[in-house]
N, C-alpha and C positions, 0 to 999 in steps of 0.2 A: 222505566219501560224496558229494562231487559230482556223480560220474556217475550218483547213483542219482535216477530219477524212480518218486515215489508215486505212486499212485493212490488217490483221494481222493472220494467219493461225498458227496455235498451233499443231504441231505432238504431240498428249498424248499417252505413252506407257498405255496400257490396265492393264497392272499391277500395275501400279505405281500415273501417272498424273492424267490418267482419271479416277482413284475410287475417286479422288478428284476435279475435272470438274466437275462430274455429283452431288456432292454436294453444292458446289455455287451455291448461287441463281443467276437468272441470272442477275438483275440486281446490282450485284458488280463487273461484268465483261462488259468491253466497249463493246456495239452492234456491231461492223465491227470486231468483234474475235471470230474468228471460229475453235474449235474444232472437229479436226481429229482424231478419234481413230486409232490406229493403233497395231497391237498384238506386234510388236518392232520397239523401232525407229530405229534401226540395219538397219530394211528391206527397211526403207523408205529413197531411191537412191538418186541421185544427178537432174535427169533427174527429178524424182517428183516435188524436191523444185524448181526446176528452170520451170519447167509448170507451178504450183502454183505462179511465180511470173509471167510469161507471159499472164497466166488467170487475172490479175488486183490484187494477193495482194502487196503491199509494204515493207514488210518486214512479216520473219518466225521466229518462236518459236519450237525450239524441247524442248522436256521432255522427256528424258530417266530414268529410272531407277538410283537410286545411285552405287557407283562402288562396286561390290560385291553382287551386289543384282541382278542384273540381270537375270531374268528366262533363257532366252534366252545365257546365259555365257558370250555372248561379246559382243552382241546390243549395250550398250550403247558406249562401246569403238571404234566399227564400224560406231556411231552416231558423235561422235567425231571427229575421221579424217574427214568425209564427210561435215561435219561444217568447220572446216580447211580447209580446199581442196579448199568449196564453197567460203571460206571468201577471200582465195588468189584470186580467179575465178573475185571475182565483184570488189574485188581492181583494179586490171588491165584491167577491163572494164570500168573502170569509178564509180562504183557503190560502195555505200560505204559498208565495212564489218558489219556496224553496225546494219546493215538491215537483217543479219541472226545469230541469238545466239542459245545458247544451255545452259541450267539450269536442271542438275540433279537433280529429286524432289521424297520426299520418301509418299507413300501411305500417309502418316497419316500427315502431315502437311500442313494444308490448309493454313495460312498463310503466307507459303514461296509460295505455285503457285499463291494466292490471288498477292501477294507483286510483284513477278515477271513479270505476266500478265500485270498488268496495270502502272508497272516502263520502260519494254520495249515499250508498248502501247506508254504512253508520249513520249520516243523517238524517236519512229518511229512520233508521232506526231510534234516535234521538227526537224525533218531531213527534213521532209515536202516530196511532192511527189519525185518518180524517176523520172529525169530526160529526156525525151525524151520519155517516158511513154506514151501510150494510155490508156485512162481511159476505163473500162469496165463496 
C-alpha cells in the first residue's frame, strides 16, 4: 500500500498542539494532515470524529493538553474517554482502533508533535484505506 496516501485530521488544543502546528513548516508535516484548531479537545464530541471520518479522513489525531495542564480542568481527561469509547465503537464495527489515537503534547516540544504526526501518518499509511469506504 505505498501508493496509498491517508488522510489524517489532527484535533490541536489551542493551548498546547497548535502553538506548535503553526511552527512546523509545513513541509515536514505529510500534505493529507490537517490541522483543526480547537479551544479544547474536551469539546470536540464523538459525533465530530466520526463526521470527520465519514467526510473521507482515515484515521484522527487528538492533541490534548498534558495532564495538569489543562486550561480547560478536564479537556484532556474528557478527550480521553472519548478516544476510549470511540476505539471500542470501530472495533466492533469492524474498524480498526488504530485509526484513532490520542498523544498528549506540551506547548514547547516540537519534536514529540513533529515524531507523533508523521509515526501515526505511516500507520495509518500501513493500515491502508477503510474498508468499504467511499472515497471523497
Amino acid at each position: 500500500m505505498s501508493d496509498f496516501e491517508p488522510k489524517m485530521l489532527v484535533f490541536c488544543c489551542e493551548n498546547s498542539s497548535f502553538l506548535i502546528a503553526n511552527k512546523i513548516p509545513r513541509n515536514e508535516i505529510p500534505n493529507k494532515v490537517t490541522v483543526v484548531k480547537v479551544p479544547c479537545c474536551g469539546q470536540v464530541g464523538t459525533n465530530e470524529m466520526l463526521s470527520a471520518l465519514q467526510n473521507g479522513a482515515d484515521g484522527l489525531l487528538m492533541m490534548p493538553c498534558m495532564d495538569e495542564n489543562c486550561k480547560h480542568l478536564r479537556g484532556n481527561i474528557r478527550a480521553n474517554k472519548r478516544v476510549d469509547y470511540l476505539s471500542t465503537v470501530f472495533d466492533e464495527a469492524g474498524i480498526s482502533s488504530e485509526r484513532i489515537k490520542i498523544v498528549p503534547i506540551a506547548a514547547n516540544n516540537e519534536f514529540s508533535y513533529r515524531e507523533a504526526v508523521n509515526t501515526i501518518y505511516e500507520h495509518l499509511r500501513n493500515l491502508g484505506p477503510i474498508e468499504g469506504k467511499v472515497s471523497k
